[in-house]
Backbone as CSV, one residue per row, in Angstrom:
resi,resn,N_x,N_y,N_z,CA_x,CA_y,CA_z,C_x,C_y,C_z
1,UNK,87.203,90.886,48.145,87.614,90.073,49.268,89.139,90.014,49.362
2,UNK,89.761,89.994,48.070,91.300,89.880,48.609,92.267,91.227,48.952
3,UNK,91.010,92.353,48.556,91.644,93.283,49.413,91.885,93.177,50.996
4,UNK,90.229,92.782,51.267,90.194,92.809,52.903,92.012,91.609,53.318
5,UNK,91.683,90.614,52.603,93.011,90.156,52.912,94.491,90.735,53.136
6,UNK,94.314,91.598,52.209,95.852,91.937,52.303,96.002,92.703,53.165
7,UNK,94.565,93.384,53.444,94.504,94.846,54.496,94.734,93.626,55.762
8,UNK,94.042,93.000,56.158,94.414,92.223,57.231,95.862,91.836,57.311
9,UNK,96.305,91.411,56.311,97.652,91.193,56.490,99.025,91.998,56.336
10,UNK,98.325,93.160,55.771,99.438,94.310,56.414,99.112,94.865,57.927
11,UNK,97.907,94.766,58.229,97.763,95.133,59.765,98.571,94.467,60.873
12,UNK,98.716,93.032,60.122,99.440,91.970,61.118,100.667,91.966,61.404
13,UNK,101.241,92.568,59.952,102.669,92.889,59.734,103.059,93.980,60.931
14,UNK,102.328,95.012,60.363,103.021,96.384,61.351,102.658,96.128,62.469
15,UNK,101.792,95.399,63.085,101.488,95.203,64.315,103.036,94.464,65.035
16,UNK,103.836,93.153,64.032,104.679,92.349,63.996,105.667,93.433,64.645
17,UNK,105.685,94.308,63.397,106.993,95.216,63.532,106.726,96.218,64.346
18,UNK,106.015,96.685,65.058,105.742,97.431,66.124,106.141,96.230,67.529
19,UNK,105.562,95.457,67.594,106.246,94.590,68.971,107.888,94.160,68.572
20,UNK,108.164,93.940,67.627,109.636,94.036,67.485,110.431,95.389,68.102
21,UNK,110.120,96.113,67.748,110.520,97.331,67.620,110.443,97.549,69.528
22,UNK,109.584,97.426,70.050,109.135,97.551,71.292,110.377,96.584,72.017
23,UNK,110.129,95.290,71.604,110.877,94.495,72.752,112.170,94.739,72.075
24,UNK,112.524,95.147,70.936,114.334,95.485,71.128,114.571,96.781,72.034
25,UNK,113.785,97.755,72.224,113.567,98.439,72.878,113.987,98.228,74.411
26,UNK,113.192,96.968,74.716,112.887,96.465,76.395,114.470,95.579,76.273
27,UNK,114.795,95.007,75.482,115.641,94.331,75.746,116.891,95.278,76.212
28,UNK,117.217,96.319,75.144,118.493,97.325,75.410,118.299,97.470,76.849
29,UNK,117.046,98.658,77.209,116.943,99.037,78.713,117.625,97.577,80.056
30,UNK,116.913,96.210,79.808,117.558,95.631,80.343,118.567,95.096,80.148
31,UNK,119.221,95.468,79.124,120.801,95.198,79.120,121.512,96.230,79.999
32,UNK,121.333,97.220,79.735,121.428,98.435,80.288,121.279,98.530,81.917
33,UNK,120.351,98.030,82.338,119.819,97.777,83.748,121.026,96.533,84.598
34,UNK,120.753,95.355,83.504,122.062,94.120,83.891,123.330,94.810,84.223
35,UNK,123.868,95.601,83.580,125.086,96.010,83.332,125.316,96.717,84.425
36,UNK,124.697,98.092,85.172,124.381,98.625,85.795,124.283,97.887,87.555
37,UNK,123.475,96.716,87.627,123.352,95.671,88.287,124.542,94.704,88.537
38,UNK,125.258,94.973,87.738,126.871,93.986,87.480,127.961,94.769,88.310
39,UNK,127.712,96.014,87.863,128.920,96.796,88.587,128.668,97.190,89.733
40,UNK,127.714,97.171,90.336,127.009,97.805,91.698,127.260,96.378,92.192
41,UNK,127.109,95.420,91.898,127.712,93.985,92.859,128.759,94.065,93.099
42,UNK,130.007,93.943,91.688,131.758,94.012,91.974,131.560,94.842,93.280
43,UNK,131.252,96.185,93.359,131.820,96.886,94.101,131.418,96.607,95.632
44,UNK,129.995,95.916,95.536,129.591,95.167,96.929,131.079,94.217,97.358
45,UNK,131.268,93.448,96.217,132.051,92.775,96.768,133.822,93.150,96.736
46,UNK,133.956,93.991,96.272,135.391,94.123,96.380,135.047,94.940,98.166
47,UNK,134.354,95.707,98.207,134.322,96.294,100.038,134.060,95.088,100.844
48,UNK,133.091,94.144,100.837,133.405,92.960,101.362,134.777,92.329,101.760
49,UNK,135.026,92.430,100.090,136.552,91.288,100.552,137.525,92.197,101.191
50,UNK,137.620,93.666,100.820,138.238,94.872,101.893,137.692,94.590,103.488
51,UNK,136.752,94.361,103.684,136.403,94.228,105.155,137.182,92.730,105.466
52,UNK,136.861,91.911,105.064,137.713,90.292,105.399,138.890,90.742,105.192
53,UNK,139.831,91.185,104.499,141.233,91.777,104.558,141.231,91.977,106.238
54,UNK,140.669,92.763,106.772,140.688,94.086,107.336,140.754,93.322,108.782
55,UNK,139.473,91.686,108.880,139.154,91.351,109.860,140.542,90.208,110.279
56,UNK,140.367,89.691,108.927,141.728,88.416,108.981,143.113,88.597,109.809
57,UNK,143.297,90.370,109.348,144.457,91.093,110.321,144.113,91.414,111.622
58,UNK,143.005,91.091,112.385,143.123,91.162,114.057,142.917,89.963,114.775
């Protein structure tokens, strides 16, 4: 019986460290994605504030 135990409880483990492994995974990509998402705004808005420049002068 305390085999089955331990076998259960190494199953639980790597299972542990397999979803670890996964969501550091998911996390990078959406860091990666944020970042990506960050600079594609600035640049929304720096042409924005180029257009209000642009309008303020007529």
């Amino acid at each position: 019986m305390d085999a089955e135990l331990f076998d259960a409880l190494e199953k639980r483990v790597e299972r542990l460290v397999q979803l670890y492994t996964e969501l550091k995974q998911e996390n990078e990509t959406l860091r990666s994605e944020n970042n990506m998402l960050v600079s594609e705004r600035n640049g929304v808005k720096e042409r924005i504030d180029a257009i209000l420049v642009k309008l303020e002068g007529v």
